[in-house]
C-alpha positions as CSV (number, residue, x, y, z in Angstrom):
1,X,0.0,0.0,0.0
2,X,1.7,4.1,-0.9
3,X,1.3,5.6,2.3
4,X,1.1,9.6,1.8
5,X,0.7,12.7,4.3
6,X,-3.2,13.9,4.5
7,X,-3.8,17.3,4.3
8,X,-7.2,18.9,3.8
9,X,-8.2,22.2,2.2
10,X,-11.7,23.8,0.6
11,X,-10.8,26.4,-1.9
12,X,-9.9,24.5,-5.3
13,X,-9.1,22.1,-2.6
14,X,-5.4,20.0,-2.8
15,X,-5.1,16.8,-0.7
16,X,-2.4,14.4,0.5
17,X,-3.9,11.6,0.3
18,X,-3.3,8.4,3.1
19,X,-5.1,5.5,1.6
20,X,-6.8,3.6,4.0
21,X,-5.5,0.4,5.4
22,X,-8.5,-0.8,8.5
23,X,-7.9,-4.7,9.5
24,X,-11.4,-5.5,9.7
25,X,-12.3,-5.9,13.2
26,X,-11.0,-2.5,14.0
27,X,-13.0,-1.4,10.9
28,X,-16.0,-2.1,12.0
29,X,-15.6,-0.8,15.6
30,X,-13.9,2.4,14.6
31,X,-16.1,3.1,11.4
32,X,-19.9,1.9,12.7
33,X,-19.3,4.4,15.8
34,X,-18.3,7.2,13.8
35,X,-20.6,6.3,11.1
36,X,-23.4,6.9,13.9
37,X,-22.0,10.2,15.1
38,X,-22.4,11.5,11.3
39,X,-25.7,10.3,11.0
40,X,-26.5,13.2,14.3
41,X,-24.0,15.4,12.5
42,X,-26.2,14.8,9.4
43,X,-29.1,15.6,11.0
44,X,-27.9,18.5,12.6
45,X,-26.8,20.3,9.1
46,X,-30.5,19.9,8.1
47,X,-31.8,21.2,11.0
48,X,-29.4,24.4,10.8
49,X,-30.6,25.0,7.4
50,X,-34.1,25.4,7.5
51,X,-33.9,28.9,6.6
52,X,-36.8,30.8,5.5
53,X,-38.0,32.8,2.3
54,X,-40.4,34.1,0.1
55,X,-42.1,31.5,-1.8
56,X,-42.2,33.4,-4.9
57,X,-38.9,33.2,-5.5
58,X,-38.1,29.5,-6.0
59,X,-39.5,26.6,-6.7
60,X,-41.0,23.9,-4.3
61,X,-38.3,20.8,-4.1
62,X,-40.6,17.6,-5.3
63,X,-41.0,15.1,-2.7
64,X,-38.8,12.2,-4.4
65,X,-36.2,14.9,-4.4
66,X,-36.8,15.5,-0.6
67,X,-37.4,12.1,0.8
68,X,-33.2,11.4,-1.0
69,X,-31.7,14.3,0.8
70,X,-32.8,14.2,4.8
71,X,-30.8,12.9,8.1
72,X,-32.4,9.1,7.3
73,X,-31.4,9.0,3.8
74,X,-28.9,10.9,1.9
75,X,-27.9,9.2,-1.6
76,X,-25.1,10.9,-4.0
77,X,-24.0,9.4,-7.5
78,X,-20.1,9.8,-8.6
79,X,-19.3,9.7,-12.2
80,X,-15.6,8.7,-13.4
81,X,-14.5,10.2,-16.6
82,X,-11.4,8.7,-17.8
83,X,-9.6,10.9,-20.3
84,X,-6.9,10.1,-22.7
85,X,-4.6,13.0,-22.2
86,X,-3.8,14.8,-19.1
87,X,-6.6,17.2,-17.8
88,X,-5.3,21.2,-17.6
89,X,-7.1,22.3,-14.5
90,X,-7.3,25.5,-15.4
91,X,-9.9,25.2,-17.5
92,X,-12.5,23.7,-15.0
93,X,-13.6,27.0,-13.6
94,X,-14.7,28.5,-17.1
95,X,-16.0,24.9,-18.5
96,X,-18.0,24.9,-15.5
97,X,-19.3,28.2,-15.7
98,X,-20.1,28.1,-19.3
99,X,-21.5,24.6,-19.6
100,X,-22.4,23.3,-16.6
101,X,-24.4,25.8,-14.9
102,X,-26.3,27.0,-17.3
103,X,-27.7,23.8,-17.8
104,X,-30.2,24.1,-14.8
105,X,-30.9,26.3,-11.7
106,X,-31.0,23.3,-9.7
107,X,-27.1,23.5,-9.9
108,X,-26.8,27.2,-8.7
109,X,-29.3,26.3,-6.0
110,X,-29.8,24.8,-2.5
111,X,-32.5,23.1,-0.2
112,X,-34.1,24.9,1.8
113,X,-37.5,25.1,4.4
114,X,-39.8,28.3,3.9
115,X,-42.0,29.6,6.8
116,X,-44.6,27.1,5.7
117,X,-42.4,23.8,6.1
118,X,-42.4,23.8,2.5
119,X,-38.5,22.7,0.9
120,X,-38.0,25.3,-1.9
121,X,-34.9,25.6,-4.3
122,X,-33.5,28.8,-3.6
123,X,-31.1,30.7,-6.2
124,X,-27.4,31.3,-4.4
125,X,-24.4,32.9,-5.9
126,X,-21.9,29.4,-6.6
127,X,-18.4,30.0,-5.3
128,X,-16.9,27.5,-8.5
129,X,-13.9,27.4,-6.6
130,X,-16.0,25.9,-3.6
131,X,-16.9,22.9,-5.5
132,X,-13.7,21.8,-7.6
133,X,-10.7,19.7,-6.2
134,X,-7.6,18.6,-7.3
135,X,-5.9,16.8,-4.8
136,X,-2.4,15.7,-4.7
137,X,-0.7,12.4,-4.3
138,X,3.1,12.0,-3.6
139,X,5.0,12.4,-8.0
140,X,6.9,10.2,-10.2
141,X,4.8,7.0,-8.5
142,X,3.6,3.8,-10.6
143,X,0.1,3.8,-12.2
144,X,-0.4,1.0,-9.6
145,X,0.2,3.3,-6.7
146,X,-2.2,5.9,-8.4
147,X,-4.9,3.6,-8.4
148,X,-4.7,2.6,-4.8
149,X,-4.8,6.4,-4.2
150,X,-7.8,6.8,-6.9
151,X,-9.4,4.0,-5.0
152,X,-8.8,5.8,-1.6
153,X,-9.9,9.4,-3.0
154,X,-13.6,8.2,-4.1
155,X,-13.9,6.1,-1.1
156,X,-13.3,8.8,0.5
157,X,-15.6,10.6,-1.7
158,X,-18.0,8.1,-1.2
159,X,-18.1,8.5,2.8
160,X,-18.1,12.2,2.6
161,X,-21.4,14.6,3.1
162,X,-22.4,17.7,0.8
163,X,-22.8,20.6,3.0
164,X,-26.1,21.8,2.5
165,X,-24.8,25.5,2.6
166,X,-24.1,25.0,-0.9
167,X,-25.4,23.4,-3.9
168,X,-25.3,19.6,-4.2
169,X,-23.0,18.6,-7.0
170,X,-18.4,19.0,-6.8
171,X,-16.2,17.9,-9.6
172,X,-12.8,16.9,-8.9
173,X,-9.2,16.2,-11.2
174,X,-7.1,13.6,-10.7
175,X,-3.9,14.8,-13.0
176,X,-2.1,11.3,-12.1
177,X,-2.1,8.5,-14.9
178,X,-4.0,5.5,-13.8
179,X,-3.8,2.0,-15.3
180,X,-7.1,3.0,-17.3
181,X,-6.4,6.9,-18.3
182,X,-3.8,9.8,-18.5
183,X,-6.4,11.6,-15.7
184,X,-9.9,11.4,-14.5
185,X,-12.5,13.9,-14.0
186,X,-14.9,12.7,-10.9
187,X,-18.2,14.3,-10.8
188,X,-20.1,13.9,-7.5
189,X,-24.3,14.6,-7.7
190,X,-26.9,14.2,-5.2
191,X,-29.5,12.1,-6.0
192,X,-32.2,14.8,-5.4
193,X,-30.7,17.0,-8.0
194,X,-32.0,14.2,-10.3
195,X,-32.2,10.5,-11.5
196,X,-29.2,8.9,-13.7
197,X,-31.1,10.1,-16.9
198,X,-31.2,13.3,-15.5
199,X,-27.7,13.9,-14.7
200,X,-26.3,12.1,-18.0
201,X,-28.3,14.5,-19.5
202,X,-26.2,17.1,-17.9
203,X,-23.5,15.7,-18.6
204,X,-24.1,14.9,-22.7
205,X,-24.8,18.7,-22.2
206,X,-21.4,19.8,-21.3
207,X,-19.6,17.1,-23.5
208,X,-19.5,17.2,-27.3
209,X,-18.4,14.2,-30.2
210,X,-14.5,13.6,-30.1
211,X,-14.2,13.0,-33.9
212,X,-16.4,16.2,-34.7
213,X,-18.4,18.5,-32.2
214,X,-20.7,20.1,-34.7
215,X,-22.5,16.2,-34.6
216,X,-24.9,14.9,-32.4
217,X,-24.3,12.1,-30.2
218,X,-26.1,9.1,-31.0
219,X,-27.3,5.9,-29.1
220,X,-27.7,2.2,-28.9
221,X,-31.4,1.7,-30.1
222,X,-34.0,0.5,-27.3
223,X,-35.3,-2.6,-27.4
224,X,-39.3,-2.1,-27.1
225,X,-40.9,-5.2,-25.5
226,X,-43.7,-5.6,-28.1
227,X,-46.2,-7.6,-29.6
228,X,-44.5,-9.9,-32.3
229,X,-47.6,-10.8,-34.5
230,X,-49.1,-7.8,-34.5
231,X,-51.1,-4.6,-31.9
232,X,-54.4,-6.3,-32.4
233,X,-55.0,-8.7,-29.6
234,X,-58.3,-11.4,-29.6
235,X,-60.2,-10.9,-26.7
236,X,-59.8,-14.5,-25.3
237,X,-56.0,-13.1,-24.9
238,X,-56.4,-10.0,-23.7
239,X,-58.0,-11.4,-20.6
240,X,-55.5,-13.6,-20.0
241,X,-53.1,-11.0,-19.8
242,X,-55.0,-8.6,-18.0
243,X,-55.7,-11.3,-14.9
244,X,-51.8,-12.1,-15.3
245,X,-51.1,-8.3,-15.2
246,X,-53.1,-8.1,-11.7
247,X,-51.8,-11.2,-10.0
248,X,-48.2,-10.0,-11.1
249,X,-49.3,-6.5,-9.2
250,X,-50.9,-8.1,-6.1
251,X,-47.4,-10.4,-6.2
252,X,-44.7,-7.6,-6.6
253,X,-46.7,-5.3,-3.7
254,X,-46.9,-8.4,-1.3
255,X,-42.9,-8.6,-2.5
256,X,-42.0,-5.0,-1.7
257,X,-43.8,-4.9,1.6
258,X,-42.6,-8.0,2.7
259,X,-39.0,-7.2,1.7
260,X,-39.5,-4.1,3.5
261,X,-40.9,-4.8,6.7
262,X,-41.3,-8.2,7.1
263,X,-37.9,-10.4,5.6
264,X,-34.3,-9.7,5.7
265,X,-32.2,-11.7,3.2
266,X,-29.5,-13.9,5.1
267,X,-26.1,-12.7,5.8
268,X,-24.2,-13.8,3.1
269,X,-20.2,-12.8,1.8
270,X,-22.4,-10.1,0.0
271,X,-24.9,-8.7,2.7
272,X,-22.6,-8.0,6.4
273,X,-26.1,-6.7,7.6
274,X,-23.5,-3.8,9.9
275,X,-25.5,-1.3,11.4
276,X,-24.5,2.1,9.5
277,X,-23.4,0.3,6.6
278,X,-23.5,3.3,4.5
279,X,-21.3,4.9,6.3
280,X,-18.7,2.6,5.9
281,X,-15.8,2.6,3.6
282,X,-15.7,1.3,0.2
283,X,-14.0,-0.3,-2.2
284,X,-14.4,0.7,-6.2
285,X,-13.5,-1.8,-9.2
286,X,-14.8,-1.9,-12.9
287,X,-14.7,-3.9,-16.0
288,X,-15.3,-4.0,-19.3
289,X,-17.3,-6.2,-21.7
290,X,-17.9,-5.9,-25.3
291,X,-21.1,-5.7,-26.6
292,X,-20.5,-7.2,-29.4
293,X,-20.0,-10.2,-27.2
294,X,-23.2,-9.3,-25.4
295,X,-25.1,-9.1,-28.6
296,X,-24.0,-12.1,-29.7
297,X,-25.4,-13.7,-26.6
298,X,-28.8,-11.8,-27.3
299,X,-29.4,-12.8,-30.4
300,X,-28.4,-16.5,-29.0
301,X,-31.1,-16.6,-26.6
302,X,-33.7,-14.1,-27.6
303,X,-33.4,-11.7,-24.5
304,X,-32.2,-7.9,-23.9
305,X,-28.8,-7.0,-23.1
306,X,-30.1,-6.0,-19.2
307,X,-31.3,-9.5,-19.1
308,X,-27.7,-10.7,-20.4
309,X,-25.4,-8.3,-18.5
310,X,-27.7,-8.9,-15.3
311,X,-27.7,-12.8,-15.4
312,X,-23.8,-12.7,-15.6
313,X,-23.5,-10.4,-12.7
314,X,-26.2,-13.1,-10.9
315,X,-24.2,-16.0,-12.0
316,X,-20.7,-14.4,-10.7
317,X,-22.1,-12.9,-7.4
318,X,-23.2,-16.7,-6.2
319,X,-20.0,-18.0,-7.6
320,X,-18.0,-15.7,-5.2
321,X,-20.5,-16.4,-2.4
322,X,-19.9,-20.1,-2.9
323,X,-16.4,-20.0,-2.7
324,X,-15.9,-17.6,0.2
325,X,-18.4,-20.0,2.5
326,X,-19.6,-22.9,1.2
327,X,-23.6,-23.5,1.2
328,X,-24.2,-19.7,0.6
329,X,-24.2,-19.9,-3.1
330,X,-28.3,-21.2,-2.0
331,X,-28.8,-18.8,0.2
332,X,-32.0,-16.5,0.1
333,X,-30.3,-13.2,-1.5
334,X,-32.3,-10.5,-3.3
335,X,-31.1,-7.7,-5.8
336,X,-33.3,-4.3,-6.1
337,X,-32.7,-3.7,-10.0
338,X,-33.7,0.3,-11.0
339,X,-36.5,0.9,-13.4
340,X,-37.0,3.7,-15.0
341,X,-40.4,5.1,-15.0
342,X,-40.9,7.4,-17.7
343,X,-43.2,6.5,-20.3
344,X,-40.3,7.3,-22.8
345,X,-36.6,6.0,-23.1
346,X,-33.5,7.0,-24.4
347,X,-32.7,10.9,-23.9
348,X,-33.6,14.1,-24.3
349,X,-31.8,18.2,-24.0
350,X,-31.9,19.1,-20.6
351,X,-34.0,21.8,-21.9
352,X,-36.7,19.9,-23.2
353,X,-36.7,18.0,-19.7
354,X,-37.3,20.6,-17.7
355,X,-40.4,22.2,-20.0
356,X,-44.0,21.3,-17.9
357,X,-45.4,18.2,-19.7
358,X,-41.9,16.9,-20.9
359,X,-41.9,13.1,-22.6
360,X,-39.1,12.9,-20.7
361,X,-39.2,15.2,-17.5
362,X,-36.2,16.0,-15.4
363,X,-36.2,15.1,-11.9
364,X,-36.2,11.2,-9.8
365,X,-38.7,8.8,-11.9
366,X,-37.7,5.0,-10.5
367,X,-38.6,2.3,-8.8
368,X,-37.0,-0.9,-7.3
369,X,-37.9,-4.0,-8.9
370,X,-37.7,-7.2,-6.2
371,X,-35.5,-9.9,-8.2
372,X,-34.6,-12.8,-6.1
373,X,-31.1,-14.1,-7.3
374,X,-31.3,-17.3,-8.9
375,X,-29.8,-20.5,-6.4
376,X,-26.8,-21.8,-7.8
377,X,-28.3,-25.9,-7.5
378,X,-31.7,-24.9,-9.0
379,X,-29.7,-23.3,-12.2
380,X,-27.3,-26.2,-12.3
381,X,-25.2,-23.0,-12.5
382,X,-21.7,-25.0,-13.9
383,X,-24.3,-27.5,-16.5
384,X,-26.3,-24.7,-17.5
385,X,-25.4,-21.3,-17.1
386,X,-27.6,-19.8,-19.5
387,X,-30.3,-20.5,-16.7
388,X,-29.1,-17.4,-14.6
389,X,-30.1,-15.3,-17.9
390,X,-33.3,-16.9,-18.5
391,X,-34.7,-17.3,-15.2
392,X,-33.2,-13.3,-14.5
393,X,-35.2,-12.6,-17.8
394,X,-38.2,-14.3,-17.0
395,X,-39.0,-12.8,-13.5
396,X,-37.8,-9.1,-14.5
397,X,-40.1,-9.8,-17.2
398,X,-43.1,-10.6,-14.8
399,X,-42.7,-8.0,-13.0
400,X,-42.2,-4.9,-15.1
401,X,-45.4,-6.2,-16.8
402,X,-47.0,-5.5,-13.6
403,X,-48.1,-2.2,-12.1
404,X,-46.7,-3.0,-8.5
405,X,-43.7,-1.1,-9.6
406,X,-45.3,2.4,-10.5
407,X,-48.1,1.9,-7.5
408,X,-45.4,2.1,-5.1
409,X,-43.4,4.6,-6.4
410,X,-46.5,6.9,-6.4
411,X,-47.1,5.7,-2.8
412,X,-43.9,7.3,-1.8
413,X,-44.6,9.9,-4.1
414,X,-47.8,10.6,-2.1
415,X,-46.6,10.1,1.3
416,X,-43.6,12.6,0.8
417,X,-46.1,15.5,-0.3
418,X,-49.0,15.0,2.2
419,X,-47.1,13.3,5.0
420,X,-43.6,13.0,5.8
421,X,-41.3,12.6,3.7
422,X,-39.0,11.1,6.3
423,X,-41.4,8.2,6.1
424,X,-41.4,7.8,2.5
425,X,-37.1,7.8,3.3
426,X,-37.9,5.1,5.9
427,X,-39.4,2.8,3.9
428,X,-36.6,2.9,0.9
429,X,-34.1,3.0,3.6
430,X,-35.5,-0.1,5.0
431,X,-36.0,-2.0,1.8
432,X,-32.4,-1.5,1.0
433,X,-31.1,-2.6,3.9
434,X,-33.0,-6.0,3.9
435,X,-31.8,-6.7,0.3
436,X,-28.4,-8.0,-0.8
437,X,-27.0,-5.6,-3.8
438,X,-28.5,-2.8,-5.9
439,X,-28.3,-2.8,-10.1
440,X,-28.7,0.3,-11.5
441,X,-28.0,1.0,-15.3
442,X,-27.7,4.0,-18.0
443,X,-27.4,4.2,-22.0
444,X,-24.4,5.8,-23.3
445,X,-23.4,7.4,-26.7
446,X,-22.3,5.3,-29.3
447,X,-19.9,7.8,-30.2
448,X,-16.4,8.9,-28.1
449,X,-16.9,12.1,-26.1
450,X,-14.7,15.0,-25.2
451,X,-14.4,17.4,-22.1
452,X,-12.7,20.3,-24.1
453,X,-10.6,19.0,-26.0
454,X,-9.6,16.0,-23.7
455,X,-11.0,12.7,-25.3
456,X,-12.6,10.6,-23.0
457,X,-11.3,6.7,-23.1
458,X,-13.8,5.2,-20.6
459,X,-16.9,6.4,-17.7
460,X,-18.6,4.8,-15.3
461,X,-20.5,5.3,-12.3
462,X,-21.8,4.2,-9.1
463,X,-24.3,5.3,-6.2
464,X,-23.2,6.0,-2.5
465,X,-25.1,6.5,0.7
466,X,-26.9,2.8,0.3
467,X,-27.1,1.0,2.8
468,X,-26.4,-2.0,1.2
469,X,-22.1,-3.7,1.1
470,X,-22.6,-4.3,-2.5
471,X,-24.0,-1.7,-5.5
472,X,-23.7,-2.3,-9.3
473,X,-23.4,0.5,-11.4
474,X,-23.7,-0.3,-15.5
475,X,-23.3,2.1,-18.5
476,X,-23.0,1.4,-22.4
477,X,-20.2,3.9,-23.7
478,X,-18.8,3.7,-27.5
479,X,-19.2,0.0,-28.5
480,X,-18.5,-1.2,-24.4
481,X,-20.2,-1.9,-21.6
482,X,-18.8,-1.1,-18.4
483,X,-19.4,-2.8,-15.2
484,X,-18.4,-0.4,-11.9
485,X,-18.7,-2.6,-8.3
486,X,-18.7,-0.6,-4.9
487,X,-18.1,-2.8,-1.9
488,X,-17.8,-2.6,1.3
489,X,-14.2,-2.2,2.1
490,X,-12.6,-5.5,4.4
491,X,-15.9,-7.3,3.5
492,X,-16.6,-7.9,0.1
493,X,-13.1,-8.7,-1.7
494,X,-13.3,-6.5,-5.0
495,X,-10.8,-7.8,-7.2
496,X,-12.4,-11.4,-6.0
497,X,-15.4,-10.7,-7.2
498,X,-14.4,-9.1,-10.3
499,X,-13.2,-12.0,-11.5
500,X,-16.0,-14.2,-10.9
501,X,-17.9,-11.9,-12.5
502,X,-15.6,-12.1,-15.4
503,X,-15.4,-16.1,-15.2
504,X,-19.7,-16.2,-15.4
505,X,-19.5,-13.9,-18.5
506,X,-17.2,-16.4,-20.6
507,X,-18.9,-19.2,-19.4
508,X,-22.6,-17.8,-20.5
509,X,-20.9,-16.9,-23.5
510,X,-19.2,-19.8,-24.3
511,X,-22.8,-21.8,-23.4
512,X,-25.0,-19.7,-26.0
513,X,-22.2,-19.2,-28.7
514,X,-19.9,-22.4,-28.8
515,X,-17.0,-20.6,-28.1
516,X,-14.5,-18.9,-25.4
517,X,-14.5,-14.7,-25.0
518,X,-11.1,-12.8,-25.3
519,X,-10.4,-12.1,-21.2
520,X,-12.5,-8.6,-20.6
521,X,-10.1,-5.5,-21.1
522,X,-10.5,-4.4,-17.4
């Protein structure tokens, strides 16, 4: 492990980073009590700031965007931009100024509580200087050392609350070479500034086409589920599907209230089940699979790419569980796998997001979909590992075709606006922390992108504040799909799991295509 000096500062802030290095007992006596004196430090920055205002002169924070941002649940999203050539700093200040702010007030805004208890986004002057670091590691080091200390620096990140004096969003430049870029550009959102779609949105906003700005960025198409032999439906099927449709409901409500208050999935080498989990520190690793690989597969088996990419991250998860304890593998483990939930995919300018009415409005629009993981002895895992995709397609399927999804998520929708929106908090934080591992994935451009004229080789990106020791992030970006894991750090072994992960793939692969995969460019 590099060991380094710390040293913190605020104002384009400059750090000396000391990785961290917990044994894992220590860990978790040194991390859960301090992770429970932040959550009354948390709670005491919200209190602080419920400042008052006219009401005419910002806009009323929606309740999905208040029930992510309180002292019982506070969830951020980093985004890792890995760029080809070494990043000048000195151009973040007037990139950020010119692009990035203009793109919505929301950024030059912050949460506050008007006379009427109502949380309103008020307008503040941003202090750029406030919200960009570059921290510094010790020179002339190996990219292996530098990405130990870029693994330190977002768990770090990762641990770390936004002061809500300011608005919710930092960006900061890591000028070292890595074993994946020349320097990376991190870029740290709370959720209740928006969804994923929301912020990519932002992002494609500030970025332009590598090969030739003056062209729009284009994307993989979407994969409509739809009838195959034609719209018009007989009656004597449309019944059917209508009493399917309601039993899948009544089954995915029972699901997510059950899940919620009722079940806890088993501690497993995946779920530690430590109080203040969310607090703890973490561990980031990502790979990379092709997807022309993953089409290939697709076309194999009839599926989606989700149902491809999520049955290999299934498949490798209970591999790893298996092998650190024996018997877990068959364990009850659940993942809560994001669905969008606007009527419309793909993207849209941040402008036409934000108009009233939008196809595509700006803001939170998701809900968890319930997916047990599939046992490794009823898949026959090792005889037939195309099960994990097909039984992961078949009950994602189920349930997406029910409207258990979208009655919950305008529950909490209603309980944040004319109740509490801590209680609406409450329940997500509770169904999180009786589940194993969050998926959450995003569309990327086909095409490479640029950040001035820096081109950028890879992104990904994960969530934080979860209390959960094992979250998925998953984005498509110019002809790859990248997988990002955050674990809990002295839990879940990263680099472990990875290659499990990376095993499942080429053994689905090899099942539905008759041949072996190059090993994944990680």
């Amino acid at each position: 492990m590099p060991s380094t000096v710390v040293e913190d500062s605020h104002s384009i802030r400059s750090h000396f980073l000391e990785p961290l290095n917990y044994k894992h007992s220590l860990h978790i006596l040194q991390a859960i009590g301090p992770g429970r004196q932040r959550i009354r430090d948390r709670s005491r920055n919200y209190v602080q700031m419920e400042l008052l205002l006219d009401q005419e002169t910002s806009e009323p924070v929606s309740p999905s965007g208040q029930f992510l941002n309180n002292s019982v649940l506070s969830v951020s999203i980093i985004a890792v931009l890995e760029l080809e050539v070494p990043f000048d700093d000195s151009l973040a200040i007037p990139l950020l100024n010119d692009l990035f702010l203009p793109v919505n007030p929301r950024f030059s805004s912050i949460m506050v509580t008007d006379k009427d208890g109502v949380k309103r986004w008020k307008k503040v002057e941003v202090r750029l200087k406030d919200h960009v670091s570059v921290p510094v590691f010790a020179s002339g080091m190996s990219t292996q050392f530098y990405d130990e200390c870029l693994d330190d620096y977002l768990s770090k990140m990762a641990m770390e609350q936004f002061p809500q004096s300011q608005p919710l969003w930092e960006v900061h430049i890591i000028k070292y070479p890595t074993s994946h870029a020349a320097s990376n550009m991190v870029f740290k959102f709370h959720h209740s500034l928006g969804d994923g779609i929301s912020l990519m949105g932002t992002l494609l906003s500030c970025l332009t086409r590598a090969d030739n700005p003056s062209l729009p960025l284009t994307f993989p198409s979407v994969q409509l589920h739809a009838n195959k032999n034609g719209r018009d439906l007989s009656m004597f099927r449309k019944v059917p599907r209508f009493l399917s449709s309601v039993y899948n409901t009544l089954s995915e409500m029972c699901s997510t209230i059950a899940k919620n208050s009722l079940f806890k999935d088993d501690r497993t080498p995946i779920r530690s089940g430590h109080s203040g989990v969310e607090f703890l520190p973490v561990s980031i690793t990502t790979m990379t699979f092709s997807l022309d690989h993953i089409k290939q597969i697709k076309a194999r088996l009839g599926v989606t790419l989700n149902d491809v990419i999520t049955g290999t991250i299934f498949l490798g998860v209970r591999i790893y569980m298996e092998t650190v304890s024996q018997g877990s593998g068959n364990a009850r483990s659940t993942s809560l796998v994001l669905l969008n939930t606007r009527v419309h995919g793909g993207y849209r300018s941040v402008q036409e997001m934000v108009k009233p009415g939008a196809e595509l409005p700006w803001g939170n629009h998701f809900a968890f979909l319930n997916i047990p993981i599939p046992k490794l002895r009823d898949a026959e895992a090792r005889n037939n590992p195309l099960q994990f995709v097909l039984k992961a397609r078949k009950v994602i399927k189920r349930r997406r075709s029910s409207f258990g999804v979208y009655l919950t998520a305008k529950y909490l929708q209603l309980v944040g606006k004319f109740s509490c929106p801590k209680r609406a908090s409450k329940y997500i934080h509770g169904t999180l922390e009786n589940t194993s591992m969050g998926i959450t994935n995003l569309m990327g451009p086909i095409e490479q992108l640029a950040v001035g004229n820096s081109p950028i080789k890879g992104l990904y990106f994960v969530v934080t504040g979860s209390p959960q020791s094992l979250m998925t992030g998953i984005v498509s970006y110019a002809g790859k799909l990248r997988v990002a894991l955050l674990v809990e750090k002295d839990f879940i072994d990263p680099q472990q799991l990875r290659s499990h992960i990376d095993k499942a793939f080429g053994m689905i692969f090899k099942a539905a295509c008759g041949t072996s995969t190059d090993p994944p460019a990680n």
